[in-house]
N, C-alpha and C positions, 0 to 999 in steps of 0.2 A: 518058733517066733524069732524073727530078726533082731538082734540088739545093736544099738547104732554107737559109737562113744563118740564124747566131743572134747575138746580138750580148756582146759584153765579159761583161754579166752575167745572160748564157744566155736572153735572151729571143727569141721568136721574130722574126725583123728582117724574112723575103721568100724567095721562092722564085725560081730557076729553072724556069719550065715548060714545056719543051720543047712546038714544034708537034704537034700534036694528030695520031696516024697511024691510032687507032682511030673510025674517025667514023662516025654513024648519022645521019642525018635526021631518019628517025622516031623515032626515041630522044628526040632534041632535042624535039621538036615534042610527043612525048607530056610527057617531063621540065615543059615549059612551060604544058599544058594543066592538069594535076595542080598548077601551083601556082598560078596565074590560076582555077582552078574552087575557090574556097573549101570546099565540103563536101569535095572529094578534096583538098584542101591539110590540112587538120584532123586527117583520118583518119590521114595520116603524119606530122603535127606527134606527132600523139598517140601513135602508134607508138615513137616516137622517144623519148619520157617514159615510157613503158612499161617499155621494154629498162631504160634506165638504173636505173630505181628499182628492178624485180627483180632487178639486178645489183647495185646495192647491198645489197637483203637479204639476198643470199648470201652477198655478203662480210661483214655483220654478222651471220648465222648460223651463218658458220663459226667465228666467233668465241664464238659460243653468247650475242651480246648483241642483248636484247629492243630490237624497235624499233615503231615507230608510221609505220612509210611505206607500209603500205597504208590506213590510216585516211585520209592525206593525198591518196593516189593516187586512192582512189573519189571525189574532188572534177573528177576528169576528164572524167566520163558528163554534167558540166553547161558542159564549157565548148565557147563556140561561137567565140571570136575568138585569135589566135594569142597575145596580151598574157596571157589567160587562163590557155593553156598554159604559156607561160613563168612565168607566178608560180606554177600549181600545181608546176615545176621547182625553183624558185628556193626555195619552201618544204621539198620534200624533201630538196634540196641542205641547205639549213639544219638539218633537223634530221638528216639523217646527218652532217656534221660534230659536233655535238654527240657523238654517239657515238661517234665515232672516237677521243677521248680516253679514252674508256675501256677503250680496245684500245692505247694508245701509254703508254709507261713517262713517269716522272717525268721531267722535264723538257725533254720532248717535244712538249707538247701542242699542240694547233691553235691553242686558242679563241678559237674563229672565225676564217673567212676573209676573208684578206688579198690583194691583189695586186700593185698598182705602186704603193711598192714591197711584197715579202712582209717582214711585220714580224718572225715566228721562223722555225726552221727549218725546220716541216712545211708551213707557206705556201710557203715558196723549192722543199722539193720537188715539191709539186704544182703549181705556179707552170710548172717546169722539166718536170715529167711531163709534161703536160699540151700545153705545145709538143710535147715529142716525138710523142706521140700525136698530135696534128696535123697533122705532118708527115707519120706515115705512114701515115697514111690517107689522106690525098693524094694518096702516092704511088701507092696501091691503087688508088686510083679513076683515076689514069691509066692504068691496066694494063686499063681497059673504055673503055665507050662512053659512058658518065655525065658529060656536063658538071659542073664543078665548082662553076661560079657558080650554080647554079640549086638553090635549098634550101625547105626546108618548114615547120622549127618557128625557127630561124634568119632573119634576114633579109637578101636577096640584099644584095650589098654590091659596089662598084665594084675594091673596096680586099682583098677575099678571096677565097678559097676555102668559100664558108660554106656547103657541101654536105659539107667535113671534118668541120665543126663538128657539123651534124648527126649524122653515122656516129660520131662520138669522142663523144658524151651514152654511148653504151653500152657503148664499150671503155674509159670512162678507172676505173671501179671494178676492172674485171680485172686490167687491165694497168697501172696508174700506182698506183692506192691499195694492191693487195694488195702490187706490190713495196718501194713505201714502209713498210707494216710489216711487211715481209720483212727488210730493210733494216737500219732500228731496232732491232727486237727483238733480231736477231741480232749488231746491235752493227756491223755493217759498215760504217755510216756513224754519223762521231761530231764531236761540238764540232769537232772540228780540221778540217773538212771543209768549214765555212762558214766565209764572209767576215763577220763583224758591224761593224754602224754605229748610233749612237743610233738612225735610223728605219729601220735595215732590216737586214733578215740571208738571204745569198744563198750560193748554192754555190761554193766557190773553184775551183780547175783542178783539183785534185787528189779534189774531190769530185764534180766534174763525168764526168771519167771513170770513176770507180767506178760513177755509176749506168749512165751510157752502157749500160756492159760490161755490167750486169747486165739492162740494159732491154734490152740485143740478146739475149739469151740466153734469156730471156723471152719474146720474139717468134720465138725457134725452137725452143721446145717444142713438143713435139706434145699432143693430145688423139685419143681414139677418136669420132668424128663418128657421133654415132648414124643420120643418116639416111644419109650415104655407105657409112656403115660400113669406111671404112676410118682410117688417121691421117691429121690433118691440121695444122701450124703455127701459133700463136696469129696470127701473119702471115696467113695464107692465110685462115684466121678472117676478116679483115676483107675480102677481098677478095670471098669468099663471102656475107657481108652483102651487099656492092655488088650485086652480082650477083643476089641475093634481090629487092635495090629496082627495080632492072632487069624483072624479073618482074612487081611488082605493077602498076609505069608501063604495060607494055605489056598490060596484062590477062590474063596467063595465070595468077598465082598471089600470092595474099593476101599482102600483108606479112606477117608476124611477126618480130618482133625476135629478135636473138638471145640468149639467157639463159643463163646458167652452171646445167649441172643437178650437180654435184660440190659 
């Protein structure tokens, strides 16, 4: 079982990662090929920017606000180098935060993203979402045969897991931005819940737990899985991904990202 640590003020600090009992070779060795062969490193860089931007305009659809992240997304079909990818991200990224204000009440707003430290509230929660999803996608991909160091649109790192990193581009719209203005809206989480400082404003204990509980509860909701056809976990959701990327590395079946069709 993986254990994740956070620190004082809820950042993500290091994991426990237990020895590895699911182990494939050729998994490894195909994982390695796929990112060492540039054209097949590209193809699920791009995959991977795919998921997440149709995932956000679902979540800005459901909200019924007009966006412009496919105009930005068709800048994809030209890129050849991984930098590419990451700024046609980094650009989407930017302009979905711009609209997220217009879905979050008065004195809530983002504008714009913040990090170490998050300057207002919706910075800290997503600052905080955001490890979480990291973590447990993590953990999912312990639960296969997926090395973790070994990543696509991400760059491998001595110091991570940045195979999380990758898999979390397309669950963190689902499951960290819809609960955040799940959240808000409903008033669940308020002033009293954050710590403020002249440069920074973070989650106290008492708001810390509140998402926790709701972000676990979240992760064990079901959806009807159209190609299973039966229920499955928003949890299971990611581990299914994994398992999708599993497919493509070994040549039986095309990535496609996962997308919210609701």
């Amino acid at each position: 079982m993986p254990i994740h640590f956070f620190n004082y003020y809820g950042f993500y600090d290091g994991s426990f990662y237990p020895r590895e009992t699911l182990l494939s070779g050729d998994l490894l060795i195909k994982q390695a090929e796929n990112y060492l062969d540039h054209e097949k490193r590209i193809v699920i860089a791009g995959k991977f920017v795919e998921g997440a931007a149709h995932n956000m305009q679902k979540v800005l659809s459901y909200y019924k606000i007009e966006n412009g992240i496919g105009e930005i997304l068709n800048d994809l079909d030209s890129c050849r180098e991984i930098t590419e990818f990451m700024n046609v991200e980094g650009r989407i990224r930017a302009h979905y935060y711009e609209k997220m204000d217009l879905i979050l009440p008065d004195g809530y707003k983002m504008e714009g993203r913040s990090r170490r430290p998050p300057e207002n509230m919706i910075n800290a929660l997503m600052s905080f979402g955001n490890s979480l999803i990291y973590s447990t996608v993590l953990s999912e991909i312990y639960n296969t045969q997926l090395n973790p160091t070994i990543s696509y649109l991400h760059e491998p790192s001595e110091r991570r897991y940045s195979l999380a990193l990758d898999l979390s581009e397309i669950f963190k719209p689902i499951l960290v931005d819809r609960l955040i203005f799940y959240l808000i809206n409903k008033k669940m989480l308020q002033k009293k819940d954050f710590e403020h400082d002249l440069n920074y404003c973070l989650l106290n204990d008492q708001g810390r737990k509140k998402f926790i509980k709701e972000y676990d509860e979240r992760l064990k909701k079901t959806i009807k899985h159209r190609k299973l056809n039966r229920k499955v976990s928003y949890r299971r959701l990611i581990r299914l991904e994994a398992y999708k990327l599993i497919k493509h590395l070994i040549g039986s079946e095309e990535y496609k990202p996962f997308v919210m069709w609701w």
